[in-house]
KOLMIKOL-107783 format. One record per residue (C-alpha): residue in one letter; x, z, y. Coordinates in steps of 0.05 Angstrom, whole numbers. Each point is the difference from the previous one (the first is absolute). Example, Ala and Ser with C-alpha at 12.3 -4.5 7.8 and 13.67 -1.06 7.14 Angstrom:
! residues 2
+---------+--------+--------+--------+
| residuo |     xx |     zz |     yy |
+---------+--------+--------+--------+
|       A |    246 |    156 |    -90 |
|       S |     27 |    -13 |     69 |
+---------+--------+--------+--------+
***
This chain:
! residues 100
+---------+--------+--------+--------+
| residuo |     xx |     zz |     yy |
+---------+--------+--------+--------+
|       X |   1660 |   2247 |    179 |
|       X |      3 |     65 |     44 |
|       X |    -42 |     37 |     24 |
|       X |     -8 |     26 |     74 |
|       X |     16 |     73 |      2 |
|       X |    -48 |     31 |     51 |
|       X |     45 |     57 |     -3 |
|       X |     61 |    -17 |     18 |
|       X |     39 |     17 |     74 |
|       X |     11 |    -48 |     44 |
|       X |     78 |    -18 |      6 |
|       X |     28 |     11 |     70 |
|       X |     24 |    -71 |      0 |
|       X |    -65 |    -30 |    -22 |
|       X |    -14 |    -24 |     83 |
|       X |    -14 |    -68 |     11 |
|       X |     58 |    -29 |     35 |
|       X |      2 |    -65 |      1 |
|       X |    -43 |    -68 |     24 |
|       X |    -36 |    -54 |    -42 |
|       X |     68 |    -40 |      1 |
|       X |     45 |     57 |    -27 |
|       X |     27 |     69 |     35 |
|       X |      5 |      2 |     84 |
|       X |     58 |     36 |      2 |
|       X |     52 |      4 |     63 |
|       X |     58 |    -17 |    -59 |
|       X |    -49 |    -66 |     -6 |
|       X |     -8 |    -11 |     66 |
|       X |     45 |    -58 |     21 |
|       X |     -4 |     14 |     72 |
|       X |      5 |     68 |      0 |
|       X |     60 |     -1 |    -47 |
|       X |     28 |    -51 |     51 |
|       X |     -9 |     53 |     52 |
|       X |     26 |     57 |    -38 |
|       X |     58 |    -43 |    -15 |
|       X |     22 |    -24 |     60 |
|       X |      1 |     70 |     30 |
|       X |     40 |     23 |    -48 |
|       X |     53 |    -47 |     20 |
|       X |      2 |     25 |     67 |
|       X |     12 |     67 |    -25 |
|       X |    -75 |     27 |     -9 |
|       X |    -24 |    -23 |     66 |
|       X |    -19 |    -65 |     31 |
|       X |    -53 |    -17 |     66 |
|       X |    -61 |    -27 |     -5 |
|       X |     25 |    -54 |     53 |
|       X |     68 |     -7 |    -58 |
|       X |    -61 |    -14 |    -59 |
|       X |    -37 |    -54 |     47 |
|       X |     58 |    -40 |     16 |
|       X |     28 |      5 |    -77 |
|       X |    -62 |    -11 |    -34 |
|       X |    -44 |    -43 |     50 |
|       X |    -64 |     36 |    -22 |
|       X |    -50 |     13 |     60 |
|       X |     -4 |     60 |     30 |
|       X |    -68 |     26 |    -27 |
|       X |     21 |    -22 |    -78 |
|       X |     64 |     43 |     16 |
|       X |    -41 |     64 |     28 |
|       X |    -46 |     -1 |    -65 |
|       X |     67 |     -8 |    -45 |
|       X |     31 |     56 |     43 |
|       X |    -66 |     43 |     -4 |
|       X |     -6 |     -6 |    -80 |
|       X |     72 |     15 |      3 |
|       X |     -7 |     61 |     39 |
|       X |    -59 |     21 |    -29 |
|       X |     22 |     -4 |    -74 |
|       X |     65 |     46 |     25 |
|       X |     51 |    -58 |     -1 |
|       X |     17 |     -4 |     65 |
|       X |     -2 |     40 |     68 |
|       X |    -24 |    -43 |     65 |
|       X |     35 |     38 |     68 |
|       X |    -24 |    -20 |     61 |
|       X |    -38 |    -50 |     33 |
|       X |      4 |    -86 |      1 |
|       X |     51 |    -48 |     -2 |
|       X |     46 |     59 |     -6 |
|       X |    -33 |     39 |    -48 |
|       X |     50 |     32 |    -58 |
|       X |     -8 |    -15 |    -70 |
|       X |     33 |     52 |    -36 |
|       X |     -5 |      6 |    -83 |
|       X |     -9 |     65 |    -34 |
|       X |     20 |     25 |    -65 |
|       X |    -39 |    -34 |    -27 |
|       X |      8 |    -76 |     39 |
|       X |     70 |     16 |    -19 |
|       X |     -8 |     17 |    -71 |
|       X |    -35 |    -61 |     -9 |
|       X |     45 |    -41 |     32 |
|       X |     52 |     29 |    -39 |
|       X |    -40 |    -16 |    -65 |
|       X |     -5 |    -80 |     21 |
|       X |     75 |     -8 |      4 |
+---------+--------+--------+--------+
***
């Protein structure tokens, strides 16, 4: 048996990350990866109008897949609507890249 050592530093990758089910990652994300996916087919960028039609998800469980997107840096949103851009950054792309 061991025991706890009070004085010990916490490790910089000792954050809770995850859910009760397992890690909530954008990698585990099904519909995100979809996303990131399919705008990496079309070259980085897609429209929000392109994701609606391709993946027949509503419009307001697309804005919170394209917020969490955007917010965790995967993803740029330009513009406004049925028009709006969907561009991936390094880092949409690296993962992307990492999938295939």
């Amino acid at each position: 048996m061991t025991a706890f050592d009070i004085n010990s530093a916490a490790s910089d990758n000792s954050v809770f990350q995850g859910t009760e089910d397992g890690v909530d990652t954008t990698a585990n994300d099904l519909a995100l990866v979809q996303i990131i996916e399919y705008a990496y087919e079309t070259a980085g960028t897609t429209t929000r109008r392109d994701l609606e039609i391709e993946t027949q998800w509503s419009a307001a469980e697309l804005d919170q897949l394209l917020d969490r997107l955007e917010s965790e840096g995967y993803a740029e949103l330009i513009g406004d609507s049925n028009q709006q851009m969907v561009v991936l950054t390094n880092r949409g792309e690296f993962l992307a890249r990492g999938r295939r």
